[in-house]
C-alpha positions as CSV (number, residue, x, y, z in Angstrom):
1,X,138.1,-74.9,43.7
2,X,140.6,-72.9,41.4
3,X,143.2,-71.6,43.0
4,X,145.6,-69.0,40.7
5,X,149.0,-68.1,41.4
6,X,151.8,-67.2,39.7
7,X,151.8,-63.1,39.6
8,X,153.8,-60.5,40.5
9,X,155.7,-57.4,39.5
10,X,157.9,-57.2,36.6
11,X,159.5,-54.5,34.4
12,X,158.4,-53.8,31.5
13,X,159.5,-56.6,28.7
14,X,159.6,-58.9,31.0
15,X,158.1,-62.1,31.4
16,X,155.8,-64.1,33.5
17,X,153.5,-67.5,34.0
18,X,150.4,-67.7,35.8
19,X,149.0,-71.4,36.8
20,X,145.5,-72.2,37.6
21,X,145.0,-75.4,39.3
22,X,141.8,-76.9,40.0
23,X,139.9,-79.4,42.5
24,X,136.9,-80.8,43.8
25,X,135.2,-81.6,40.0
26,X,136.4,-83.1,36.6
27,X,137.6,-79.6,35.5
28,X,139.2,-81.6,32.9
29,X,136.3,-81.8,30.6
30,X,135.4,-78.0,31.1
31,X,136.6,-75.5,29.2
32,X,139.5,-72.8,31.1
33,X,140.3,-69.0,30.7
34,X,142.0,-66.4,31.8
35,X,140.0,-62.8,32.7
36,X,141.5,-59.8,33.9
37,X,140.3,-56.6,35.6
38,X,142.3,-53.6,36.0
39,X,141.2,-50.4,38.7
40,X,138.2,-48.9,37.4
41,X,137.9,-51.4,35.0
42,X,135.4,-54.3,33.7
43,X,136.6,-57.7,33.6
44,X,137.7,-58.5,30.0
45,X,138.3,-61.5,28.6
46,X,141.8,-62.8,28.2
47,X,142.5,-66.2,26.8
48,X,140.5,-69.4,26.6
49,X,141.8,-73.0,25.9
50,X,139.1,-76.1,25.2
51,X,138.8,-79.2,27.3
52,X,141.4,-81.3,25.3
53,X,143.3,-78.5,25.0
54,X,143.3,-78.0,21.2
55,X,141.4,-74.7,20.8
56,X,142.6,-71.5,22.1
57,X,141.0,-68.3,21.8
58,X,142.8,-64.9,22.9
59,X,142.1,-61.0,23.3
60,X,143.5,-59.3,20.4
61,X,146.0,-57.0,22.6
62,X,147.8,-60.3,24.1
63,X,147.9,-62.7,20.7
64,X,151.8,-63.0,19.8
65,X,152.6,-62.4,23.1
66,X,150.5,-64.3,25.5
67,X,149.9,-68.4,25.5
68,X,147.2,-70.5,27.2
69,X,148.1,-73.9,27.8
70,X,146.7,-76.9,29.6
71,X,149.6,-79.7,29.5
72,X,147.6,-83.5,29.0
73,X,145.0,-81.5,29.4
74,X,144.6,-81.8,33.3
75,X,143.5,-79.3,35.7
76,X,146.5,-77.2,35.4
77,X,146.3,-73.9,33.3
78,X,148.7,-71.8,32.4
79,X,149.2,-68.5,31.1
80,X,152.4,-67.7,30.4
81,X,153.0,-63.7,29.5
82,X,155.7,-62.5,27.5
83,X,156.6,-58.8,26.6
84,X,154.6,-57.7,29.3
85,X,153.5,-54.1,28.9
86,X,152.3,-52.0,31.8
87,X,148.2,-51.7,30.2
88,X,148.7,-55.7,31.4
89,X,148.5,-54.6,34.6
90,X,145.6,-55.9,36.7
91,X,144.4,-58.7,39.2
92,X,143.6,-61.9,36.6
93,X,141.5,-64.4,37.2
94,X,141.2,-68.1,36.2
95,X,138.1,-69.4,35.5
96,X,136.0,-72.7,34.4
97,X,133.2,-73.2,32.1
98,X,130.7,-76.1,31.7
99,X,131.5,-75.7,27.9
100,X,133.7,-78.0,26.4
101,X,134.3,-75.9,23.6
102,X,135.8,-72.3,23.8
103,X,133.8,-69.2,25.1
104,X,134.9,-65.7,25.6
105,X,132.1,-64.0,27.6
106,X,132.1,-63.9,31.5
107,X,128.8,-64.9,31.9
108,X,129.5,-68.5,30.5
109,X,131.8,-69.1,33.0
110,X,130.5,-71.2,36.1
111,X,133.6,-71.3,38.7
112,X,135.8,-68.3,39.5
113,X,138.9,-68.5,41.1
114,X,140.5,-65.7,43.8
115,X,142.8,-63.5,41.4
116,X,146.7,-63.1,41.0
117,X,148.2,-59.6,41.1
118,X,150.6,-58.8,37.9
119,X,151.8,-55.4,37.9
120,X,154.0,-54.1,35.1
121,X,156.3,-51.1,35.5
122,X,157.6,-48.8,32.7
């Protein structure tokens, strides 16, 4: 029901946008986000944008460089990645939550989509 796509590998500096698109339910009145995991990591939090797409919330390591966005708030997310650093590297993960409002902790979530690879080199 949430398909991701969008990564890849890219140099450091360099830039990239990941889309999450969703089906099946009215994942237009749920809040979005974007996790990542990296090897031998947890899953941390990422980015988060509200239903109407008004609110964002974002990891401190990716604010100024990251944006979440939702355009007409529809069932399209993006996250596009600028200045890309190789600690970005990991597989990230869209995901939904029943909230409308924003929420940064995994366990909120209630629909997980498959994972994109981004790999940055230095």
């Amino acid at each position: 029901q949430l398909q991701a796509s969008g990564g890849g590998l890219v140099q450091a500096g360099g830039s990239l946008r990941l889309s999450c698109t969703a089906s099946g339910r009215a994942f237009s009145s749920y809040a979005m986000a974007w996790f990542r995991q990296a090897p031998g990591k947890e899953r941390e939090f990422v980015a988060t944008i509200s239903w109407s797409g008004d609110s964002t919330s974002y990891t401190d390591s990716v604010k100024g460089r990251f944006t979440i966005s939702r355009p007409n708030a529809k069932n399209t997310v993006y996250l596009q990645m600028n200045s890309l650093k190789p600690e970005d590297t990991a597989v990230y993960y869209c995901a939904a939550s029943y909230s409308s409002v924003v929420v940064t902790t995994a366990q909120r979530y209630n629909f997980w989509g498959q994972g994109t690879q981004v790999t940055v080199s230095s």
